[in-house]
Every structure is written in C-alpha cells, then in structure tokens.
Biotite code that builds the C-alpha atoms (Angstrom):
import biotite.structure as struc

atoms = struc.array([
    struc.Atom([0.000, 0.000, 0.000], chain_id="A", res_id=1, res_name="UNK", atom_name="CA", element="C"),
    struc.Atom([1.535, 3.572, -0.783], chain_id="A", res_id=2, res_name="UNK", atom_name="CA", element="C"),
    struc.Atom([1.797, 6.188, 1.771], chain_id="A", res_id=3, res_name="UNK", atom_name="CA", element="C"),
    struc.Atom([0.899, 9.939, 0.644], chain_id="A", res_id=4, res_name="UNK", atom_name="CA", element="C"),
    struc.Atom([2.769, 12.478, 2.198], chain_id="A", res_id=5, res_name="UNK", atom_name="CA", element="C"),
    struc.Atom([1.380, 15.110, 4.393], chain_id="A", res_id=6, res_name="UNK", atom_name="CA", element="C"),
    struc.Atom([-0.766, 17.433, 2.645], chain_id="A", res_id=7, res_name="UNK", atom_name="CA", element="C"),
    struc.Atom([-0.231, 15.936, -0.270], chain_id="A", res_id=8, res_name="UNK", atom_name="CA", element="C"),
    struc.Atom([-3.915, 16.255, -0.535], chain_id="A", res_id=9, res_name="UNK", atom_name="CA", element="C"),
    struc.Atom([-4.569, 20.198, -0.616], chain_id="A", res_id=10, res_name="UNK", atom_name="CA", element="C"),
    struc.Atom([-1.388, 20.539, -2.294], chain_id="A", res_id=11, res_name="UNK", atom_name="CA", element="C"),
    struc.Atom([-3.583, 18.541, -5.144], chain_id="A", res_id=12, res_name="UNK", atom_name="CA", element="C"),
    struc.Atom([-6.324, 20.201, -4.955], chain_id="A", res_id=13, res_name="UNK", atom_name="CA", element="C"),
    struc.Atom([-4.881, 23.335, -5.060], chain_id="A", res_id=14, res_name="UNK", atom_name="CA", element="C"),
    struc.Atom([-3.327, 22.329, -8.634], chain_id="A", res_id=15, res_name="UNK", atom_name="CA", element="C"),
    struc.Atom([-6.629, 20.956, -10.103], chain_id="A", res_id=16, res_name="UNK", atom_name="CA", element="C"),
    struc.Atom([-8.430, 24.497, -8.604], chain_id="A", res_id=17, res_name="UNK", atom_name="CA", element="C"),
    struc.Atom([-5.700, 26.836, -10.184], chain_id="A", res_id=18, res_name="UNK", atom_name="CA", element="C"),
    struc.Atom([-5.521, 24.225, -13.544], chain_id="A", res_id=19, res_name="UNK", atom_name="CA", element="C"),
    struc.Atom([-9.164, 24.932, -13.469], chain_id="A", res_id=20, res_name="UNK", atom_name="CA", element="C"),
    struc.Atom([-9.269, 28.837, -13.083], chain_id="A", res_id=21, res_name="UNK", atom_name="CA", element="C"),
    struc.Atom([-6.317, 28.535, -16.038], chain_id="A", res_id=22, res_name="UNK", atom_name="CA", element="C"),
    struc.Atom([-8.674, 27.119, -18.515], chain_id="A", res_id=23, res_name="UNK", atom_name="CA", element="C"),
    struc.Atom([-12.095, 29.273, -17.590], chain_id="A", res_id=24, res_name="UNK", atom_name="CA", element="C"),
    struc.Atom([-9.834, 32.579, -17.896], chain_id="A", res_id=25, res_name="UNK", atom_name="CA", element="C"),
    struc.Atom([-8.576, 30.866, -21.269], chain_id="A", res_id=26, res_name="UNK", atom_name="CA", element="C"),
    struc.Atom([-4.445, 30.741, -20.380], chain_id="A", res_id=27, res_name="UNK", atom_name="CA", element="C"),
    struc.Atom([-4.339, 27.085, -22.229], chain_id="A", res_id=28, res_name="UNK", atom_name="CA", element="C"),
    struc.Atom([-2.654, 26.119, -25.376], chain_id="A", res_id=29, res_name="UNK", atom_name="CA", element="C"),
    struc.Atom([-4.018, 22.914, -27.597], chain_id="A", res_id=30, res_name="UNK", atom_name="CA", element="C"),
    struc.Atom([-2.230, 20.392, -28.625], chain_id="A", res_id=31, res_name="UNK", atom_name="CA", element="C"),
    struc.Atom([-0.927, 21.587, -32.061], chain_id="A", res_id=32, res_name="UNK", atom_name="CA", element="C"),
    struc.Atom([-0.198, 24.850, -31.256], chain_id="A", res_id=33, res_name="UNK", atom_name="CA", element="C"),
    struc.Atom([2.427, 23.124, -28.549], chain_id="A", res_id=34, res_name="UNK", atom_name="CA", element="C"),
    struc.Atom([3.551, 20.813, -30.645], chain_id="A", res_id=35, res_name="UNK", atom_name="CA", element="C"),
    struc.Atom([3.407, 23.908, -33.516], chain_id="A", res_id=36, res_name="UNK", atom_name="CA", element="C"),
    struc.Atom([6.438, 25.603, -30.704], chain_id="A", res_id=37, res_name="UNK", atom_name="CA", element="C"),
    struc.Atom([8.722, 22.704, -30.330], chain_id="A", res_id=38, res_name="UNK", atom_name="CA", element="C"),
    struc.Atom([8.942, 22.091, -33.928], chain_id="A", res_id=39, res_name="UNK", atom_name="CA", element="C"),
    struc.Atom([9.928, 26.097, -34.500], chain_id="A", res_id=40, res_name="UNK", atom_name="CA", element="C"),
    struc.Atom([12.326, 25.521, -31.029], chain_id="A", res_id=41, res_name="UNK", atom_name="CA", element="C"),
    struc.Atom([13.584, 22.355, -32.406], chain_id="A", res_id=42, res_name="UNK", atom_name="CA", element="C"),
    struc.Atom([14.488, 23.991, -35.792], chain_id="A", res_id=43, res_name="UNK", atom_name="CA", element="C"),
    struc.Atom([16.154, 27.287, -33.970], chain_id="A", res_id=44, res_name="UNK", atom_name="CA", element="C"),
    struc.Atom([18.059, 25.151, -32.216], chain_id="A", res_id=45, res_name="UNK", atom_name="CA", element="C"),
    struc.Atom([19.396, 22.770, -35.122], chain_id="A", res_id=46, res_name="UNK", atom_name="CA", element="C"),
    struc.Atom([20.150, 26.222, -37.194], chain_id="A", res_id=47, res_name="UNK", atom_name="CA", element="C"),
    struc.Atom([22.210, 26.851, -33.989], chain_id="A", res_id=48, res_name="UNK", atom_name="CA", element="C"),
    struc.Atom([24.018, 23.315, -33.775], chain_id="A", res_id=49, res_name="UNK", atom_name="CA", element="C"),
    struc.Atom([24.863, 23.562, -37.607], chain_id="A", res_id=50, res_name="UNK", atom_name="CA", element="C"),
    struc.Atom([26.281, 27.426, -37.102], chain_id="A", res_id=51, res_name="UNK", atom_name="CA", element="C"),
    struc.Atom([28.386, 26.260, -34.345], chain_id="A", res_id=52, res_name="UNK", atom_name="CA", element="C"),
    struc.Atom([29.446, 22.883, -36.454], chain_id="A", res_id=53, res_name="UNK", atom_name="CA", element="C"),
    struc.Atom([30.531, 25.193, -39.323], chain_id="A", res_id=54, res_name="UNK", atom_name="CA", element="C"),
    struc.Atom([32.595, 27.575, -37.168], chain_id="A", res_id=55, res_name="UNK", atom_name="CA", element="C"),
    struc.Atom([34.568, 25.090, -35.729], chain_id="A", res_id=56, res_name="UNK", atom_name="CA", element="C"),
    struc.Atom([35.287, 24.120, -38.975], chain_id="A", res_id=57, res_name="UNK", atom_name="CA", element="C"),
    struc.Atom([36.489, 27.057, -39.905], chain_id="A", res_id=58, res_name="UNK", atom_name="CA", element="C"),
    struc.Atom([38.606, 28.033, -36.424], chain_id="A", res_id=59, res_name="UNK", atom_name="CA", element="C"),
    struc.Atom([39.205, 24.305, -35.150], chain_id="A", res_id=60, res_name="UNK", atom_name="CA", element="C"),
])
C-alpha cells in the first residue's frame, strides 16, 4: 500500500483548482499549437548546432 505524504492532498487540490481557473480565464494552449512551438524551437536550435558545427570548422 503507498503512503501519501502530508498534505499531499490540498497541495492537489490546489493544482486541479488553479488548472481549473487557467482554462475558464482561457491561459491554455491545444495540442498543435504546442507541438506547432517545439517544432519552431527544435528547428532554432538545429540552425544553432549547424552554425556552431561550421565555425569550428572554420577556427578548429
């Protein structure tokens, strides 16, 4: 049998309340416009990789 913590309870239902109050006031993203982000960070940060690739060509 598991053991919760010590208010382990309010500390969940204090997450589920302010997840709630998140959506109702709208500050949510779906699905694709997440996954829309990490494909643009994903990208940057390739671009980045193959700058710093090519410079160390160039000084290594």
């Amino acid at each position: 049998m598991f053991k919760k913590e010590e208010g382990y309870e309010e500390f969940l239902a204090e997450k589920i309340r302010r997840g709630e109050e998140d959506v109702k006031a709208g500050r949510v993203v779906t699905l694709e416009e997440s996954k829309a982000e990490i494909r643009l960070l994903i990208e940057s940060k390739a671009r980045e990789l193959e700058a710093a690739e090519r410079e160390a060509l160039i000084y290594g």
